[in-house]
N, C-alpha and C positions, 0 to 999 in steps of 0.2 A: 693730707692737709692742702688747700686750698691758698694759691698764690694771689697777687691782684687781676695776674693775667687771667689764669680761668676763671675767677668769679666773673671779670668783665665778659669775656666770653658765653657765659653762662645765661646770663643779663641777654646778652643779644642773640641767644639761640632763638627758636619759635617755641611759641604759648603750648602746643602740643608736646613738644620735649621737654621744656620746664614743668609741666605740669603729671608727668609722666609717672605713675603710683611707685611706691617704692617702699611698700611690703603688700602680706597677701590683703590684711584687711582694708586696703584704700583699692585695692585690686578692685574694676567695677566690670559687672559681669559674669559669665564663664561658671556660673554658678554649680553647674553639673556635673563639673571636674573641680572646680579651686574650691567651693564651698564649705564649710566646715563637717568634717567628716568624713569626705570626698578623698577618695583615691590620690587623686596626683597631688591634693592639699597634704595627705598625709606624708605622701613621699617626699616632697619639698620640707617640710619642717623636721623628719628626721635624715634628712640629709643622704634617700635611697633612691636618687632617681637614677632611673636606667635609660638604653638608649630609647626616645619613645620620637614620636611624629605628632607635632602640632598644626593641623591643618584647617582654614577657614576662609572669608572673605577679608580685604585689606582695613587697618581699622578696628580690628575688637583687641587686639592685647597680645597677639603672641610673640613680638620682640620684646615690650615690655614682662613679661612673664618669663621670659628667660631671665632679663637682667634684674627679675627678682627673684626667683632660684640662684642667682650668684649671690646678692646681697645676703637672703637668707638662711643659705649655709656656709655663710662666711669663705666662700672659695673667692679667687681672683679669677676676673672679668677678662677676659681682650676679645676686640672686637675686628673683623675684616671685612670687607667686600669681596666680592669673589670676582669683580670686574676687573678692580687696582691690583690685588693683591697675586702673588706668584708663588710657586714650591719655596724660593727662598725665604717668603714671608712666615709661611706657615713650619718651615724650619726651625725659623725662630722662635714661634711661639711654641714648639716643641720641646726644644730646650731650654727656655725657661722655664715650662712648666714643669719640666724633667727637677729643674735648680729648686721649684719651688716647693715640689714632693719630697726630694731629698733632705733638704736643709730643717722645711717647716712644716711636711707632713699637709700642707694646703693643697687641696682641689684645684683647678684650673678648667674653667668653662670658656670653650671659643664660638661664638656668634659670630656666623658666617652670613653677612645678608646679601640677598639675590644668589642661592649657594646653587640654582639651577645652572647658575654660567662656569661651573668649576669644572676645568679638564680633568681627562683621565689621570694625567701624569698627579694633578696637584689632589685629587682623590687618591691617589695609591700611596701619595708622600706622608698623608696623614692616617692612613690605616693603622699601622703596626701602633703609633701611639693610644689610635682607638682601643685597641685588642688591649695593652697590654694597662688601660686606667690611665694612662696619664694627662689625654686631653677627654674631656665632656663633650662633645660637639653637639653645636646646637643651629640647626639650620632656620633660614627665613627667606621663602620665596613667596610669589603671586604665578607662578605657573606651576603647574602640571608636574609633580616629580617624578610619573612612571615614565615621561618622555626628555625628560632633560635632566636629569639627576644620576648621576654616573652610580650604576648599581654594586662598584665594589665597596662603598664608604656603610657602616651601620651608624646613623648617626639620630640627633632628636631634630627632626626638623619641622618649619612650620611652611605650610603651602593653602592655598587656593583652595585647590581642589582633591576629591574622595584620593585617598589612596590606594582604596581596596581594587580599584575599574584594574591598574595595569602595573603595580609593582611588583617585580618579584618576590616569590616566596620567600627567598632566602633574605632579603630586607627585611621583610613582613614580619619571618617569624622571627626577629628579633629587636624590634620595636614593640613599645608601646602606643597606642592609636588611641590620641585624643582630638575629639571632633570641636572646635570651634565654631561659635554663631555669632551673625550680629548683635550686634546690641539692640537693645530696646529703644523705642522713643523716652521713657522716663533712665535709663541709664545714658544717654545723649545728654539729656536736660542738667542729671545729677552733674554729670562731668563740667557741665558749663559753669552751675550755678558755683560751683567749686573753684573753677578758676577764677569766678568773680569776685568771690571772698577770700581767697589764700591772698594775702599781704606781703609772702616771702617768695612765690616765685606765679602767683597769679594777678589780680586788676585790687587786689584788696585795699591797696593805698590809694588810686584811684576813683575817684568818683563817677562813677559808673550805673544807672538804671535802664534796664532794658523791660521791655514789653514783654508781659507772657505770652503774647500771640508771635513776638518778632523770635522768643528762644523758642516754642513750639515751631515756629515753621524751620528753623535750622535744623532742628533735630528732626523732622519728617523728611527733609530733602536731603539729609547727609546718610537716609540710609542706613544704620547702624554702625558708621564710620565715624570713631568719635576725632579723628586727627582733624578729618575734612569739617567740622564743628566746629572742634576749636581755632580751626586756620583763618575759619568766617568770622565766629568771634575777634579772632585777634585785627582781624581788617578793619571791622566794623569799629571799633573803638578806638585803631589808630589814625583812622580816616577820617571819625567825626568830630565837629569842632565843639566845645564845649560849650551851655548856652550862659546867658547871663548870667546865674545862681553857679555856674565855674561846673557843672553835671554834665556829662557826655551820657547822651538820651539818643538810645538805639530804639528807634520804630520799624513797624513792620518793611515800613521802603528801606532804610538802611539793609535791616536784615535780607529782602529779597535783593540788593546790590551784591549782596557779602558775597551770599552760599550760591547765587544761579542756578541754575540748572544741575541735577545729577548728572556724574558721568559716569556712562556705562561701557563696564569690563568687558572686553574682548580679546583675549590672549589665542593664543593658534586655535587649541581643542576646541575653546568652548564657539571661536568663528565656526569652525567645520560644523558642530551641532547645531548649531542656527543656520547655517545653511543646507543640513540635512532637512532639518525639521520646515523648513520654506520649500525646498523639492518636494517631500511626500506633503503638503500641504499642496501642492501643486495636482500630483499624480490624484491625491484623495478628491479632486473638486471642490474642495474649502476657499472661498475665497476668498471671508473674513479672515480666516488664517496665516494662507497667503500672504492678506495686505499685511498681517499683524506682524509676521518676521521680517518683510521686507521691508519694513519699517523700521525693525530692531534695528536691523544689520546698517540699514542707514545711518538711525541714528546712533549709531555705534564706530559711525564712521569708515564702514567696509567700502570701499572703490565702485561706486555703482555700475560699472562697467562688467565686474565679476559676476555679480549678480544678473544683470541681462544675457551674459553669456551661457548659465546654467536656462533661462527661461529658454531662451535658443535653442540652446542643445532639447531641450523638456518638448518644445513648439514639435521639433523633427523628430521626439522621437512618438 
């Protein structure tokens, strides 16, 4: 039950987190694992999920999709960072979950987000719980887990990128591998139009009409990132001033304020492979190619200095 303090809290979260689905069917998306019928949709509703790996681009659902596998097998939720959090942390939530199996026969799922940053020691602490049922673990990263994911945990985690390029086997063969995609431009839009009209934890009270062309270009520029969407949304309407008839009217200029520019992911691997692929663009005599990576890498923000240094190196050899 819900005190005055968290409801207020709740209230001032962001539009993305209040609006965050909370069962499978407001679930938008993913339709080729959650969809009715579907594998991991089966296993979530009878309550058989094993340890699997959720991996995709930031923005389509896989933290949300864990803490709907909590809601809907009725198991208890706790949540860590793996930045703040320590072996004593996960200690605890050991033991309780230990309290919670014992007493009440309840599940215990732990969402571990950014789980790429967990030491060895704070992966070995929570093994034996893995092995022996008592914690679910369920990971959430944007990098790379065959390079930064401590290979003694078997856990369900969600990442970025393929898992197959460089995990070990012995992880592999005991995961389940569901592949996440972006979203679509018309699942971007649904998500919006949805928080426009929810009254309880979206714009429904407010008066509110936006342009189809101002939520068509959020949803083209975000990507299939519905967070980075709704984060536009939520600017765009608390930024603009109501007009005379008391309606906050979002136009296409509001909306190109909101969302900007995309911004493009660069995490270690995928820099290296963009600057692979700008070298043999280099070696091949491409020089549309060429401009077209050293462009990425630019606007991706890589130290342009790096980059002149490999042309260097490329010039002599």
């Amino acid at each position: 039950m819900q005190d005055l303090f968290s409801s207020q809290e709740a209230a001032l979260s962001p539009l993305a987190d209040r609006m965050r689905p909370r069962t499978l069917d407001e679930f938008i998306g993913q339709g080729h694992i959650v969809g009715p019928g579907r594998l991991l949709r089966r296993a979530i509703e009878a309550d058989r999920m094993t340890s699997s790996i959720f991996y995709g681009p930031p923005g389509c659902g896989k933290t949300t999709l864990a803490s709907i596998i909590a809601g809907t097998t009725h198991s208890a939720f706790v949540q860590l960072n793996a930045v703040t959090s320590g072996v004593a942390d996960v200690r605890q939530v050991i033991k309780e979950a230990q309290d919670r199996r014992s007493l009440y026969g309840q599940a215990t799922y732990l969402l571990l987000d950014e789980c790429h940053r967990w030491s060895k020691s704070q992966s070995d602490s929570i093994l034996p719980a893995i092995e022996r049922g008592i914690i679910r673990f369920i990971g959430s990263t944007t990098e790379n887990p065959y390079f930064s994911i401590n290979n003694a945990v078997r856990f369900i985690g969600s990442t970025t990128e393929n898992p197959l390029v460089s995990m070990t086997p012995a992880i592999v063969s005991r995961c389940r591998i569901f592949q996440f995609y972006p979203l679509s431009e018309a699942d971007v839009i649904l998500a919006m139009r949805r928080a426009l009209a929810d009254r309880e934890r979206g714009f429904g009270a407010t008066a509110v009409e936006m342009d189809e062309e101002a939520m068509r270009h959020i949803a083209r520029i975000a990507n299939g990132d519905v967070r980075s969407a709704l984060g536009a949304l939520e600017l765009a309407v608390l930024t603009t001033e109501p007009g005379e008839d008391g309606v906050i009217h979002i136009t296409m200029e509001v909306a190109e304020e909101s969302i900007q520019k995309p911004v493009i992911r660069c995490d270690e691997s995928l820099y290296y492979d963009m600057l692979s692929a700008f070298c043999k663009s280099l070696r091949g005599s491409d020089a549309d190619a060429a401009m077209a990576w050293f462009a990425r890498l630019l606007y991706a923000g890589v130290d342009p200095r790096l980059i002149a240094r490999r042309i260097i190196a490329h010039a002599s050899e």
